[in-house]
C-alpha positions as CSV (number, residue, x, y, z in Angstrom):
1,X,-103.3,-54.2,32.3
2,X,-102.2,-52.3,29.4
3,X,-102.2,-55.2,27.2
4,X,-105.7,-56.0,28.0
5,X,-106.9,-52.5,27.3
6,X,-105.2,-52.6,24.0
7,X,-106.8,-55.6,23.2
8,X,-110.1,-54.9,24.0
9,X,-109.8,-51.7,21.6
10,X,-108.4,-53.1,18.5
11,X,-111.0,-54.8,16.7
12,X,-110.8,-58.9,16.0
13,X,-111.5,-60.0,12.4
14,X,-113.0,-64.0,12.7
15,X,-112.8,-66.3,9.6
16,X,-115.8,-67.1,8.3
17,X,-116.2,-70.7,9.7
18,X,-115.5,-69.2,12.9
19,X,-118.1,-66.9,12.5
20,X,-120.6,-69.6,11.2
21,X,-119.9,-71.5,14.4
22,X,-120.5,-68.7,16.5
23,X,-123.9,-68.3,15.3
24,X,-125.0,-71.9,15.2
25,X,-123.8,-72.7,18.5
26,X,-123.7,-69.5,20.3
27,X,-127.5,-69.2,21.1
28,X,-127.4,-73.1,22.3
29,X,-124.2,-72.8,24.5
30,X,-123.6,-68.3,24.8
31,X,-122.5,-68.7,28.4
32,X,-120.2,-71.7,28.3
33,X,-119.0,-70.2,25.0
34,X,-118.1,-67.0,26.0
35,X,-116.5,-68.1,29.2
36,X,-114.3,-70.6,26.8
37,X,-113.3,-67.7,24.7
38,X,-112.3,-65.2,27.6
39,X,-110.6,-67.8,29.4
40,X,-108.7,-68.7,26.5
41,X,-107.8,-65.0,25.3
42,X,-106.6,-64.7,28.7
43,X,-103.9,-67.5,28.4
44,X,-103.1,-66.2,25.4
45,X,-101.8,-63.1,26.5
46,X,-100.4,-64.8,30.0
47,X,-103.1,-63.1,32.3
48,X,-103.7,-66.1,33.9
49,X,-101.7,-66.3,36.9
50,X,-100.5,-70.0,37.5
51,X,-101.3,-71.0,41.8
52,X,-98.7,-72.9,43.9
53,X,-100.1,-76.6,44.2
54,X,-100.6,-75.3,48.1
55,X,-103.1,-72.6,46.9
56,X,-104.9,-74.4,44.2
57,X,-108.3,-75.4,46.5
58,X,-108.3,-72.2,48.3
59,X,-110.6,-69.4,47.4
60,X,-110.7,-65.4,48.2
């Protein structure tokens, strides 16, 4: 949790083609994007926990 608190303070410097792409396609696709991004910063810093095969379908 720690980790994830630090992260969120530091601020994230994004190249400029990155930053280009943001704006062209974040209007057209914000949702999808931003869920791509979180999702991917989250495996990044291993806060996605990986499920036993035997708890993969179930949900709560």
């Amino acid at each position: 949790m720690q980790k994830a608190k630090d992260m969120y303070q530091k601020k994230i410097r994004f190249p400029e083609d990155i930053c280009q792409a943001i704006e062209r396609n974040g209007e057209l696709e914000c949702r999808k994007f931003n869920t791509e991004v979180i999702y991917q910063l989250r495996k990044a810093y291993g806060l996605i926990e990986k499920k036993s095969p035997n708890c993969a379908n179930s949900r709560g």
